[in-house]
N, CA, C and O atoms as a CHARMM CRD file, in Angstrom:
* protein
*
  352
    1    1 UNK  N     11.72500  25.48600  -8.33800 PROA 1      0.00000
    2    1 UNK  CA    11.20900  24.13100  -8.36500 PROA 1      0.00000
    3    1 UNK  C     10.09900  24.07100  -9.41000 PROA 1      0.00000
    4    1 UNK  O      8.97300  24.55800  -9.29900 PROA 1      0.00000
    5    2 UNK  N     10.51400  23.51400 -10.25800 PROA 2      0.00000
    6    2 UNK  CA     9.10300  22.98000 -11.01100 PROA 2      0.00000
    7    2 UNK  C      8.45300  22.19700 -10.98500 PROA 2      0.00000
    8    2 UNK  O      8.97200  21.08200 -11.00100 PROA 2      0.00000
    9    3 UNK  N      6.75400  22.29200 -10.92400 PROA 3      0.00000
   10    3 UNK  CA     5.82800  21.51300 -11.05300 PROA 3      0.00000
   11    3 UNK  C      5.56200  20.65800 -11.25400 PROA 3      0.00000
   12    3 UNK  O      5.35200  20.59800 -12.46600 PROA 3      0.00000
   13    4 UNK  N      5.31900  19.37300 -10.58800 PROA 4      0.00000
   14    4 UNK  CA     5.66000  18.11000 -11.24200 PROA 4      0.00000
   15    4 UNK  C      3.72700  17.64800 -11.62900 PROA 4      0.00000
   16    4 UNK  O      2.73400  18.17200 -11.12200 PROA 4      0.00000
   17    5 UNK  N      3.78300  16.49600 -12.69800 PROA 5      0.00000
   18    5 UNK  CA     2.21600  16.44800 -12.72300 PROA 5      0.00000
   19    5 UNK  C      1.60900  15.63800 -11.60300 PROA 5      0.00000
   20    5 UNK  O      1.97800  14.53700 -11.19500 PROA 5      0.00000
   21    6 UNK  N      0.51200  16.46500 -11.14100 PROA 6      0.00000
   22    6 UNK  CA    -0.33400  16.03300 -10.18300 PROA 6      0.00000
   23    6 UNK  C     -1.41300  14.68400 -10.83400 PROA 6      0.00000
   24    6 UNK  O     -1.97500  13.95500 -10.01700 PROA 6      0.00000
   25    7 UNK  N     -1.61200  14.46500 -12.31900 PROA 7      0.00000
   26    7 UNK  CA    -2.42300  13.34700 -12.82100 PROA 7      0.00000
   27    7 UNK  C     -2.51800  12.35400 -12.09600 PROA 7      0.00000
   28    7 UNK  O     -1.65900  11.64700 -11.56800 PROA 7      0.00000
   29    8 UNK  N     -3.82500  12.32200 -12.09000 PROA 8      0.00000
   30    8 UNK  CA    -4.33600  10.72900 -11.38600 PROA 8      0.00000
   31    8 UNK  C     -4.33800  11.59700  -9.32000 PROA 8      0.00000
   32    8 UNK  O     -4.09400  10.69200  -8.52300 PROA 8      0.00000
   33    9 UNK  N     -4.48900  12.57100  -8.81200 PROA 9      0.00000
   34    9 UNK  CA    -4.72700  12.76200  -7.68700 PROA 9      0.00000
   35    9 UNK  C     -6.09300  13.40500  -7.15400 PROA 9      0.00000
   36    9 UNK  O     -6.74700  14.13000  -7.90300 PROA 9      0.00000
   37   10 UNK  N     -6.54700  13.10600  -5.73700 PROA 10     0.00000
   38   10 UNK  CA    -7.26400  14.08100  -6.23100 PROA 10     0.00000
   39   10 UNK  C     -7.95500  15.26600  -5.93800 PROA 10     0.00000
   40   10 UNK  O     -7.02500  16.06900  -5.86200 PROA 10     0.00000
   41   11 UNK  N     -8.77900  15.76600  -5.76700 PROA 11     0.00000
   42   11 UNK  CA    -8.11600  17.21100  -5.77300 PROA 11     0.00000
   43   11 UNK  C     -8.30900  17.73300  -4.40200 PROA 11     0.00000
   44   11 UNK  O     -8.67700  18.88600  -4.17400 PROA 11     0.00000
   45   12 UNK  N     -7.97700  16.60000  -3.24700 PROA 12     0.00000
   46   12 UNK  CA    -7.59700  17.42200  -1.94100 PROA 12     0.00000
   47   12 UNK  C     -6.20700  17.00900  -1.68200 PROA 12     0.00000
   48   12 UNK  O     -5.51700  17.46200  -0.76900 PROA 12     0.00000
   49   13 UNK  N     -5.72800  15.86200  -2.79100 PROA 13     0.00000
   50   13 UNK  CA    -4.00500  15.41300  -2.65200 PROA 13     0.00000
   51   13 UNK  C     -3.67500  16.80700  -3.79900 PROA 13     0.00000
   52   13 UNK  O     -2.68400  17.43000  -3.41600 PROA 13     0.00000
   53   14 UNK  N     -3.93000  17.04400  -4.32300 PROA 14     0.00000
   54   14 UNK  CA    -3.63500  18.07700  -5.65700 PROA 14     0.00000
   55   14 UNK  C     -3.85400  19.76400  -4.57700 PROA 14     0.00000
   56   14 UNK  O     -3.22500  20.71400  -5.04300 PROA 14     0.00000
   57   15 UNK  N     -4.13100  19.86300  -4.13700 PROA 15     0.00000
   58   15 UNK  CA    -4.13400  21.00600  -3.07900 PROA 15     0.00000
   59   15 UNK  C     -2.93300  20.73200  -1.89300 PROA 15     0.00000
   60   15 UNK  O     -2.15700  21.54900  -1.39900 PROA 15     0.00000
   61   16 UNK  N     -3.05000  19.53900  -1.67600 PROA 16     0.00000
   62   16 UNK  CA    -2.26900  19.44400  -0.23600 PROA 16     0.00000
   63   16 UNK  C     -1.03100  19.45000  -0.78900 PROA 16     0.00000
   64   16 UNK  O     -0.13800  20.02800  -0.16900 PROA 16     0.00000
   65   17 UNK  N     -0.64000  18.59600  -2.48300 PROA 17     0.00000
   66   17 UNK  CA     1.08200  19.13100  -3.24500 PROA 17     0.00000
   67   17 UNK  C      0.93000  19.88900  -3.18200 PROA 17     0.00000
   68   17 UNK  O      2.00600  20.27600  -2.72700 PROA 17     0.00000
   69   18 UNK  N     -0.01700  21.23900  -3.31800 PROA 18     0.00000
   70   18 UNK  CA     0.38400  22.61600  -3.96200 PROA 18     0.00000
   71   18 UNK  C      0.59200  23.02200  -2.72800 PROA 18     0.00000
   72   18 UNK  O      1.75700  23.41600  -2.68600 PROA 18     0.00000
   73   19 UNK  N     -0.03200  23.16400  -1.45800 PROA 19     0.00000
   74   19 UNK  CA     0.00200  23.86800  -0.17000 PROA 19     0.00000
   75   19 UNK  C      2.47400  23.47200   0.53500 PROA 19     0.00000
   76   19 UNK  O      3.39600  24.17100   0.95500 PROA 19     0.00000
   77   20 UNK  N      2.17000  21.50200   0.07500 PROA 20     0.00000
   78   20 UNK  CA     3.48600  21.63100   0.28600 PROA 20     0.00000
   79   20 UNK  C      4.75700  21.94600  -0.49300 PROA 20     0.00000
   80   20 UNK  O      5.90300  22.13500  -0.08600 PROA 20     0.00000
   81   21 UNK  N      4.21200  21.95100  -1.80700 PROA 21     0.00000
   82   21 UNK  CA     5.29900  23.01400  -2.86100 PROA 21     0.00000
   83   21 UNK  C      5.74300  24.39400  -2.79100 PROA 21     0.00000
   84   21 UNK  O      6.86800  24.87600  -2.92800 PROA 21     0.00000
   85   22 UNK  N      4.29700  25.07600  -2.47700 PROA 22     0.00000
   86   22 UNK  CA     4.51300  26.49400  -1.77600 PROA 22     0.00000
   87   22 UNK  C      5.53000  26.75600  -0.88700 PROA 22     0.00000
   88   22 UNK  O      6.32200  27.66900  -1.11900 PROA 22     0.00000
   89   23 UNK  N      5.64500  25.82000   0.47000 PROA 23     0.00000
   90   23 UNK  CA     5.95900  25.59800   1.81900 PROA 23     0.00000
   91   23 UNK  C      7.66200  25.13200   1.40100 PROA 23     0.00000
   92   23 UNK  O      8.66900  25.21400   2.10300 PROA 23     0.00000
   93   24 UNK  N      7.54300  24.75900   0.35000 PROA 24     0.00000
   94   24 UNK  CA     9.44600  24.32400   0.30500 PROA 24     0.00000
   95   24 UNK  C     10.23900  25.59800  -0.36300 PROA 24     0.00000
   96   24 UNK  O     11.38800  25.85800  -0.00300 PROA 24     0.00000
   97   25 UNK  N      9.52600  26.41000  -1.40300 PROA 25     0.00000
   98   25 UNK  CA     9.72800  27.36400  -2.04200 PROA 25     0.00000
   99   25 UNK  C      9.67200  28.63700  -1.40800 PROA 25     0.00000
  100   25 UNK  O     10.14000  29.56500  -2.06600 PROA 25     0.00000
  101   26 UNK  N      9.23400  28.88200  -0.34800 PROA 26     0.00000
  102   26 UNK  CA     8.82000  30.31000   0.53500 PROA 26     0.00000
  103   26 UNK  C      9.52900  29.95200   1.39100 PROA 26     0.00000
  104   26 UNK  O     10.27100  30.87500   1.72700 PROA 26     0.00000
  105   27 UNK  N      9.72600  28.89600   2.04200 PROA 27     0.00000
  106   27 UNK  CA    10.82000  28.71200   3.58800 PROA 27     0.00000
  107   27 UNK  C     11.82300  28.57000   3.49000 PROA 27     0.00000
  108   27 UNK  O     12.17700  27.39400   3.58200 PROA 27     0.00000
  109   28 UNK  N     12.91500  29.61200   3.25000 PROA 28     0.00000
  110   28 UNK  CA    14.16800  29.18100   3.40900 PROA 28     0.00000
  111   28 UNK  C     14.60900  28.10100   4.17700 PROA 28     0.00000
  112   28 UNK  O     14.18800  27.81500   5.29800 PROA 28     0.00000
  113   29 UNK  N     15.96300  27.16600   3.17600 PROA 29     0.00000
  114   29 UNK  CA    15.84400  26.01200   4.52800 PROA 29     0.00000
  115   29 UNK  C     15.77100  24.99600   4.18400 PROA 29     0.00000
  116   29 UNK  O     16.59600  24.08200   4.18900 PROA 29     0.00000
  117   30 UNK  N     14.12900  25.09100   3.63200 PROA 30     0.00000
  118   30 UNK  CA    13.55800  23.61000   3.71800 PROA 30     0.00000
  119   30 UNK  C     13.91300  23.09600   2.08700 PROA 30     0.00000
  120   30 UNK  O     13.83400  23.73900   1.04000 PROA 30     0.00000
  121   31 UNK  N     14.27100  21.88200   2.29600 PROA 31     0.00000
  122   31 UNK  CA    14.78400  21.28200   0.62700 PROA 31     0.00000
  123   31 UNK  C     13.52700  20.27200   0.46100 PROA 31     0.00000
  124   31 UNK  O     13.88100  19.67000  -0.55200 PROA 31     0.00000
  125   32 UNK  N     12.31700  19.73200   0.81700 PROA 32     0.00000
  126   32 UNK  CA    11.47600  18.99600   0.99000 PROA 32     0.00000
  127   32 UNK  C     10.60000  18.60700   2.20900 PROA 32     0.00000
  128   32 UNK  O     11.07200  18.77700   3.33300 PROA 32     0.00000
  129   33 UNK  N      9.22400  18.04100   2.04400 PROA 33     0.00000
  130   33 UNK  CA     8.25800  17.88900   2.95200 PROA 33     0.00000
  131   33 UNK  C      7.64400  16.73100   2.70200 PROA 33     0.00000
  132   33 UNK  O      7.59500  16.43400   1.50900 PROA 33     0.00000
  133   34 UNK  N      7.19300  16.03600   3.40800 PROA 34     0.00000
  134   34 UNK  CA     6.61600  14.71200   3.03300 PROA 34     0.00000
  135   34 UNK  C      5.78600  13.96100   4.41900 PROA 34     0.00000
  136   34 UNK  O      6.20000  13.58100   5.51400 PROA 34     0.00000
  137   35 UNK  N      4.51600  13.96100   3.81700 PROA 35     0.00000
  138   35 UNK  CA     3.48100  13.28400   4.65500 PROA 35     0.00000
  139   35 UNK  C      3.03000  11.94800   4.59100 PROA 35     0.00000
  140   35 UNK  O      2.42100  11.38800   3.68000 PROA 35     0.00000
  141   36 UNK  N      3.47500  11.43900   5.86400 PROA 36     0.00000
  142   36 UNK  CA     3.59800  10.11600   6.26900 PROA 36     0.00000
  143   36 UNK  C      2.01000   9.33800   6.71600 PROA 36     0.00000
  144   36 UNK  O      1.25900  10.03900   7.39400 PROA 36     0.00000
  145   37 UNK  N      1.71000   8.45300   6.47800 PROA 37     0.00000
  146   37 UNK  CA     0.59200   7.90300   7.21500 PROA 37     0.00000
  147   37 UNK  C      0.87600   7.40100   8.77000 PROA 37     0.00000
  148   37 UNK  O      2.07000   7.24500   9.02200 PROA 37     0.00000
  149   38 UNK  N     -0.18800   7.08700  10.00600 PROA 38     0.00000
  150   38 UNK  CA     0.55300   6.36800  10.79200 PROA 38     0.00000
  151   38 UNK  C      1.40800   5.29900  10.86300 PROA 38     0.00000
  152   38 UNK  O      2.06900   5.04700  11.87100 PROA 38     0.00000
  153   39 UNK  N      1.42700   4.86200  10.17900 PROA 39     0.00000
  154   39 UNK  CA     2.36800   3.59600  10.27200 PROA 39     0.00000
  155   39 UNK  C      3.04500   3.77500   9.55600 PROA 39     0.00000
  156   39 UNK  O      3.05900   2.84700   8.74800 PROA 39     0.00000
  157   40 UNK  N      4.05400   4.90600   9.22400 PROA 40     0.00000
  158   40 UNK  CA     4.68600   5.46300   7.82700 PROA 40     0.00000
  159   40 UNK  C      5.19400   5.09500   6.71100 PROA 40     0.00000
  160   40 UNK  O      6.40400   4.96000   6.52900 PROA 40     0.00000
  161   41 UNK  N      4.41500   4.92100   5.96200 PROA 41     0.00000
  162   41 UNK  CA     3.91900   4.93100   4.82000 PROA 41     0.00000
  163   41 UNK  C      4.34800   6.64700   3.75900 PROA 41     0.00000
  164   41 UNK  O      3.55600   7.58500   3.85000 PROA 41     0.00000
  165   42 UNK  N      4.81400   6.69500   3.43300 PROA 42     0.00000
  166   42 UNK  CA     4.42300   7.79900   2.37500 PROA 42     0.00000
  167   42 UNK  C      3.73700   8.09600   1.63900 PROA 42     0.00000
  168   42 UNK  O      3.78800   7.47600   0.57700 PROA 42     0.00000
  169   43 UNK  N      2.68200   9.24000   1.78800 PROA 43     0.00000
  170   43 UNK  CA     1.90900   9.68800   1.14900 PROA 43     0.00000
  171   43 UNK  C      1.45100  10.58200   0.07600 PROA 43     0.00000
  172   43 UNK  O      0.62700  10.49200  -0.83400 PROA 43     0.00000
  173   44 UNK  N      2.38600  11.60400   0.55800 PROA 44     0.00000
  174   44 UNK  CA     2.81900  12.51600  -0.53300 PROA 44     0.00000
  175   44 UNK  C      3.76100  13.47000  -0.46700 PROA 44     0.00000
  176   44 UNK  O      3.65400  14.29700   0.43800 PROA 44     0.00000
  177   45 UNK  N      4.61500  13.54200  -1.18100 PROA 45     0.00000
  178   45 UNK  CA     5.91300  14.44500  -0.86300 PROA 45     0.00000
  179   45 UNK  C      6.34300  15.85600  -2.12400 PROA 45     0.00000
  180   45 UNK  O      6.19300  15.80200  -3.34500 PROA 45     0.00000
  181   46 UNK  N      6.69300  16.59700  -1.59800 PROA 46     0.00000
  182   46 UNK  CA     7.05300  17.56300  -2.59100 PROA 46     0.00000
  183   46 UNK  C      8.30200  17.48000  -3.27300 PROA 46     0.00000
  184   46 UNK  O      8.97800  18.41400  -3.70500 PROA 46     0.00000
  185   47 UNK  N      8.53100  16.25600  -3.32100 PROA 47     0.00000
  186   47 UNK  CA     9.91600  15.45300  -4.14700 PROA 47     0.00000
  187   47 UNK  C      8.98100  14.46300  -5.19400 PROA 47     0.00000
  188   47 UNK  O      8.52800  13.37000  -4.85200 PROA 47     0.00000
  189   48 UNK  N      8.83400  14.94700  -6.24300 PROA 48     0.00000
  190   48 UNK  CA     8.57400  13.94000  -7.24300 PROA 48     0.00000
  191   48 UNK  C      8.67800  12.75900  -7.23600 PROA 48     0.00000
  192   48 UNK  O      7.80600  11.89700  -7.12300 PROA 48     0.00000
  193   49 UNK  N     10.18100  12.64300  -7.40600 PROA 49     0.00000
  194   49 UNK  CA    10.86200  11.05300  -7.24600 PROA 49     0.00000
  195   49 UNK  C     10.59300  10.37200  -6.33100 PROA 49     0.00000
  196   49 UNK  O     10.95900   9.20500  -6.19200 PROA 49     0.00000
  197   50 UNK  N      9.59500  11.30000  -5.22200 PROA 50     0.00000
  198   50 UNK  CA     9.58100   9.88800  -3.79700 PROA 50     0.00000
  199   50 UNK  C      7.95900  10.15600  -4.13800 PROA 50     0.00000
  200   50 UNK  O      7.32100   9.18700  -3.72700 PROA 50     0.00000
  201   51 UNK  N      7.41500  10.78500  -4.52700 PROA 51     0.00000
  202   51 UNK  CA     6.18400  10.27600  -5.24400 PROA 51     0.00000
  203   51 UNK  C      5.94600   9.11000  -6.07600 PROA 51     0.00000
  204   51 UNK  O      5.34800   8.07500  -5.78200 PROA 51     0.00000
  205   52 UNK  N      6.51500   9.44600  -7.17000 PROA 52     0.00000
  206   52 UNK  CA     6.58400   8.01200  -8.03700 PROA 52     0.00000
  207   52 UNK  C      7.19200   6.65000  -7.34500 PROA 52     0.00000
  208   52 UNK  O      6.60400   5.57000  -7.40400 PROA 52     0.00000
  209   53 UNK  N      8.35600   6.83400  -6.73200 PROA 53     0.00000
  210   53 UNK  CA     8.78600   5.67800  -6.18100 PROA 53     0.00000
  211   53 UNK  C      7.85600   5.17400  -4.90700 PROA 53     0.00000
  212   53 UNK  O      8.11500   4.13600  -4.29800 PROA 53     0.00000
  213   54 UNK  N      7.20700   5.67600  -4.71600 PROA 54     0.00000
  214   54 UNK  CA     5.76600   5.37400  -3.51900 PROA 54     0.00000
  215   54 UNK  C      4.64800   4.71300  -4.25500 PROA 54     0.00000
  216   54 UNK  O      4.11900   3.68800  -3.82600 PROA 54     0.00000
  217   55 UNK  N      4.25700   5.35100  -5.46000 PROA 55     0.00000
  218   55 UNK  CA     3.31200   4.80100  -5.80500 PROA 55     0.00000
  219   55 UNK  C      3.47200   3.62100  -6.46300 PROA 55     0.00000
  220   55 UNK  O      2.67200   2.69200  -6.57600 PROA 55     0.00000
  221   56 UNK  N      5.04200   3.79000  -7.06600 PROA 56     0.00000
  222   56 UNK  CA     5.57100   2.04800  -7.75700 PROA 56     0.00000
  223   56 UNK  C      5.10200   1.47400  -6.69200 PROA 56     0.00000
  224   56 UNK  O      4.13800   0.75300  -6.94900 PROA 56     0.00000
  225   57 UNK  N      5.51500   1.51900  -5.17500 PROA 57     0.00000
  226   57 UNK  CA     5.51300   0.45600  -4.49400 PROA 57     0.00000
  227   57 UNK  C      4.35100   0.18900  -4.36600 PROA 57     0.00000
  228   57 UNK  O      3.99100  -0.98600  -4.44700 PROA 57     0.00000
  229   58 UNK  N      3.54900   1.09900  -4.15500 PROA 58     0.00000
  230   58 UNK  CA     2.28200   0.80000  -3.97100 PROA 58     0.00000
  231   58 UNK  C      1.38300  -0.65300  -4.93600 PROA 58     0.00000
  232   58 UNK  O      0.80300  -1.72500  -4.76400 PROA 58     0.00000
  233   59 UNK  N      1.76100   0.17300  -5.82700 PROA 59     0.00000
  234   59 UNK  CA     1.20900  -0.77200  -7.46600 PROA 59     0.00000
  235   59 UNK  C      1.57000  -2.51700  -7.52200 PROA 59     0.00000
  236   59 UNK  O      0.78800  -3.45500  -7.67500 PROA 59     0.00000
  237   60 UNK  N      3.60200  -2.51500  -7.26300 PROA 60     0.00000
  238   60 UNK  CA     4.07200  -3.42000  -6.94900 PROA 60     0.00000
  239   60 UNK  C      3.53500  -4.64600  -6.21500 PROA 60     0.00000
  240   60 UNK  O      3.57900  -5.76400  -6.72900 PROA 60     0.00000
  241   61 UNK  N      3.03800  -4.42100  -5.02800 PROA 61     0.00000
  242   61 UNK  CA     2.93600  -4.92100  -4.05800 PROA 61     0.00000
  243   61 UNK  C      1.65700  -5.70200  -3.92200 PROA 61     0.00000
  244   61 UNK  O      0.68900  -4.96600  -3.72900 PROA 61     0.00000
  245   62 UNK  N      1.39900  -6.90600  -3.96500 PROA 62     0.00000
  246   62 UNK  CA    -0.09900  -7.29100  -3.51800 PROA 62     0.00000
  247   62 UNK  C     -1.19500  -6.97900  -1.98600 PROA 62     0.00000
  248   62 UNK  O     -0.82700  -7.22800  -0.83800 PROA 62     0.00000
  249   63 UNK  N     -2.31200  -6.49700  -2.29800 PROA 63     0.00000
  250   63 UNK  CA    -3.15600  -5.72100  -1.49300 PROA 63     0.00000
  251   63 UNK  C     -3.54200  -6.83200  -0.81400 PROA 63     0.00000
  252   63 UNK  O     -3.14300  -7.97700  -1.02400 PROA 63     0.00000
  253   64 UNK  N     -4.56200  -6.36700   0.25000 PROA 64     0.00000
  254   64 UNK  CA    -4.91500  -7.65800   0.97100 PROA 64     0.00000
  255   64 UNK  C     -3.80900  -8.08700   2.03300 PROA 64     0.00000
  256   64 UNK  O     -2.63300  -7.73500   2.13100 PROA 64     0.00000
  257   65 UNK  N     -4.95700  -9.40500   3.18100 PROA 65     0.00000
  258   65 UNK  CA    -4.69700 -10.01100   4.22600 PROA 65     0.00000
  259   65 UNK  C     -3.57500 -11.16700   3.43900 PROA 65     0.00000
  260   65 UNK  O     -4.10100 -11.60300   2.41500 PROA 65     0.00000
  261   66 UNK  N     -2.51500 -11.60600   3.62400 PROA 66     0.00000
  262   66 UNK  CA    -1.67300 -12.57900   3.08700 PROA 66     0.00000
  263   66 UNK  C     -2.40000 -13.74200   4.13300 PROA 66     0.00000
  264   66 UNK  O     -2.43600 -13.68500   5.36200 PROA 66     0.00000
  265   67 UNK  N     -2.85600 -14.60700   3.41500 PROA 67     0.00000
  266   67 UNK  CA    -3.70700 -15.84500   3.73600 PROA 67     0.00000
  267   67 UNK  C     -2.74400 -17.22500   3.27800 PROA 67     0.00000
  268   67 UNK  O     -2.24700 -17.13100   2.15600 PROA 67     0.00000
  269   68 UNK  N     -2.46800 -18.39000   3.99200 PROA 68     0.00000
  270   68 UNK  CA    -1.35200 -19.32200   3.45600 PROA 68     0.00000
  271   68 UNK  C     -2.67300 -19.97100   2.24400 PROA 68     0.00000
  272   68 UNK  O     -3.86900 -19.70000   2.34300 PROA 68     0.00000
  273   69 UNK  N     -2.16700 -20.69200   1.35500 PROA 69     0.00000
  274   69 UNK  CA    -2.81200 -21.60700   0.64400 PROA 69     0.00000
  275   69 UNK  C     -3.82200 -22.37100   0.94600 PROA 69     0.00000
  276   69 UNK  O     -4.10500 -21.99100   2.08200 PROA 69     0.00000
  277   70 UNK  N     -4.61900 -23.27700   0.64300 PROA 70     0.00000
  278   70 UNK  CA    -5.40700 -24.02600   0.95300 PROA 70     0.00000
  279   70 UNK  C     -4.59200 -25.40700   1.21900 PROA 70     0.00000
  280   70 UNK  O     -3.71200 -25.76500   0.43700 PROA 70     0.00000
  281   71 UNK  N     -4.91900 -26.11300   2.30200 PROA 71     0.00000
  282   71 UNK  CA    -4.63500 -27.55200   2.21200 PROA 71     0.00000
  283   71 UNK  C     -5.39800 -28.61800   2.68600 PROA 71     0.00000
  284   71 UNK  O     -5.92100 -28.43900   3.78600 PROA 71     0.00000
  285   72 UNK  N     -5.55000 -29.45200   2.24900 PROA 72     0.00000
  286   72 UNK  CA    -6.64800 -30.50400   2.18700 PROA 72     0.00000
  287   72 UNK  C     -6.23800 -30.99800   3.67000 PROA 72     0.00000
  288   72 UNK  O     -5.38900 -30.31900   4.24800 PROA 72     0.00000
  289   73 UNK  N     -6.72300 -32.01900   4.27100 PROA 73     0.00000
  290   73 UNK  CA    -7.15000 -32.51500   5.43500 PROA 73     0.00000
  291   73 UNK  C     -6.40500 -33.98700   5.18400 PROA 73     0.00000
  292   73 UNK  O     -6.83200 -34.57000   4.18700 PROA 73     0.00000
  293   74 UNK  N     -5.26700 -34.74100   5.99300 PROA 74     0.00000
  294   74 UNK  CA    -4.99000 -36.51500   5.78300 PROA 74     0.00000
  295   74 UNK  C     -5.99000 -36.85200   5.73100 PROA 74     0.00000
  296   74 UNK  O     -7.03200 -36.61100   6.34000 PROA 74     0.00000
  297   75 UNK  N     -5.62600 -37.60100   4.77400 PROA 75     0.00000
  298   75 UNK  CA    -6.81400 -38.60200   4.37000 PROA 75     0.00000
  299   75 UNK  C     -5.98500 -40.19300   5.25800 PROA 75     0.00000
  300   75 UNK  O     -4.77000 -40.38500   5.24200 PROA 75     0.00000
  301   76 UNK  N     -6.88900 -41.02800   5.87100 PROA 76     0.00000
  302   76 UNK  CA    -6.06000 -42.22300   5.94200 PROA 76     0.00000
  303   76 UNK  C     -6.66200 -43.77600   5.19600 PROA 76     0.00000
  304   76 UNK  O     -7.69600 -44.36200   5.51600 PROA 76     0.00000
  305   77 UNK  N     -5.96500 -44.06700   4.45300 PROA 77     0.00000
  306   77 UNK  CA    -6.95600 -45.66400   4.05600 PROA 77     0.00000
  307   77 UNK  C     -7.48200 -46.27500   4.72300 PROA 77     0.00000
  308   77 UNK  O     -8.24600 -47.07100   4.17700 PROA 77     0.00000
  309   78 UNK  N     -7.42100 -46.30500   6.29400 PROA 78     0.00000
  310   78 UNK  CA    -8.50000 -46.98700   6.73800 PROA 78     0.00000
  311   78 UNK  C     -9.76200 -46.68700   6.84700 PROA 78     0.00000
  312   78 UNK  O    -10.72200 -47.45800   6.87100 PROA 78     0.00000
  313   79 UNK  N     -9.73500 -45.12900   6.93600 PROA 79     0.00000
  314   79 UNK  CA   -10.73900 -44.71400   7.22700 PROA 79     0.00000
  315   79 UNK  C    -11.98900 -44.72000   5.70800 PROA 79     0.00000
  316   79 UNK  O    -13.18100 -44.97300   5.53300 PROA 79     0.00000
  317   80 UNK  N    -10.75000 -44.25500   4.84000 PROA 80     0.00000
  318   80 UNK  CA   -11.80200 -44.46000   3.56100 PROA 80     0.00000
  319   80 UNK  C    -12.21200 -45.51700   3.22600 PROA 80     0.00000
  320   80 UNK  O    -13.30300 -45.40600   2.66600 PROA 80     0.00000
  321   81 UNK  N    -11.72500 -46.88600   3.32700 PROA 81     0.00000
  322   81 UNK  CA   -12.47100 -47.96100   2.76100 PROA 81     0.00000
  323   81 UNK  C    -13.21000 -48.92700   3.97400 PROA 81     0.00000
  324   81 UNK  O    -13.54200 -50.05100   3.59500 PROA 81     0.00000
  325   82 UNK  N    -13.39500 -48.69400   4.91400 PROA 82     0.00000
  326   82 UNK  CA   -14.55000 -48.95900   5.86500 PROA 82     0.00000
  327   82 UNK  C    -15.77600 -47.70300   6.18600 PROA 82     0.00000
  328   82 UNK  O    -15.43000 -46.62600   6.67100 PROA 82     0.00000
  329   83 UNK  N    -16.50200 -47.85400   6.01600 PROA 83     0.00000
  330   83 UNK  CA   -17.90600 -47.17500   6.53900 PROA 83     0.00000
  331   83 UNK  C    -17.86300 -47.00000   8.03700 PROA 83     0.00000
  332   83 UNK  O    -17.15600 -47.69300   8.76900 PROA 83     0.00000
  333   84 UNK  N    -18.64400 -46.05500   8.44200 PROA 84     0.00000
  334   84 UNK  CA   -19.08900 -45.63300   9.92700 PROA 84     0.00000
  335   84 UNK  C    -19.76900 -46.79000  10.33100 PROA 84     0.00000
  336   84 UNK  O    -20.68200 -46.95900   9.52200 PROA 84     0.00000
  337   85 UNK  N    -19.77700 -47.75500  11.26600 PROA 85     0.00000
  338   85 UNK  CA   -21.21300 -48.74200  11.77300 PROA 85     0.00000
  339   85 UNK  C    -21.67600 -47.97500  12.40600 PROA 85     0.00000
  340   85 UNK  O    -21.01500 -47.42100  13.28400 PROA 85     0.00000
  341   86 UNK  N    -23.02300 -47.66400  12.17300 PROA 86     0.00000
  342   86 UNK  CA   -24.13800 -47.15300  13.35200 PROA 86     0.00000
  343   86 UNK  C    -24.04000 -47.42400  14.29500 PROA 86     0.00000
  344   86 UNK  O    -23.74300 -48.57600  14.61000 PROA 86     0.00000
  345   87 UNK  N    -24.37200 -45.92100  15.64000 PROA 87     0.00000
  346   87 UNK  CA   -24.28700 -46.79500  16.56500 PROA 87     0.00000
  347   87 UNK  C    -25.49900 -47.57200  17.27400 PROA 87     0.00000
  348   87 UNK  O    -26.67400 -47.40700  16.94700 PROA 87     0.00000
  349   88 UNK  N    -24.98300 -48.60300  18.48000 PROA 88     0.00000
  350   88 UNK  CA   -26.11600 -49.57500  18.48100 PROA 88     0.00000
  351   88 UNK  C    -26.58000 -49.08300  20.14800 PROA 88     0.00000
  352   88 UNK  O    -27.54300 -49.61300  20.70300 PROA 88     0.00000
């Protein structure tokens, strides 16, 4: 298996590829490893290609609470062209 570049990680994700590159290469067996967040998510895998294709998504995707648009409040003509009367 060769080395894929670790650029742009950092260096406890750049340890934790190397710990799971080791781990696919020494264990008979194993063809890949890949660490999930709780809500699984992929985080980092000793498959290149699901590296990059993780972080596309990542990039892809807009961050943040999805909030609807702003929208103004009815307006009604009656209300705008008469005034409040004080009350008495």
């Amino acid at each position: 298996m060769t080395a894929p570049s670790t650029f742009g990680l950092s260096s406890e994700a750049r340890n934790l590829h190397w710990l799971l590159t080791n781990l696919v290469e020494e264990v008979p067996g194993i063809q890949s490893v890949a660490v999930v967040s709780s809500d699984g998510l992929l985080l980092l895998s000793s498959d290149h290609a699901r590296n990059e294709a993780a972080r596309e998504a990542r990039t892809d995707r807009p961050t943040g609470p999805r909030v609807p648009p702003p929208t103004s409040p009815p307006s009604s003509p009656a209300s705008a062209a008469s005034p409040s009367a004080p009350p008495s």
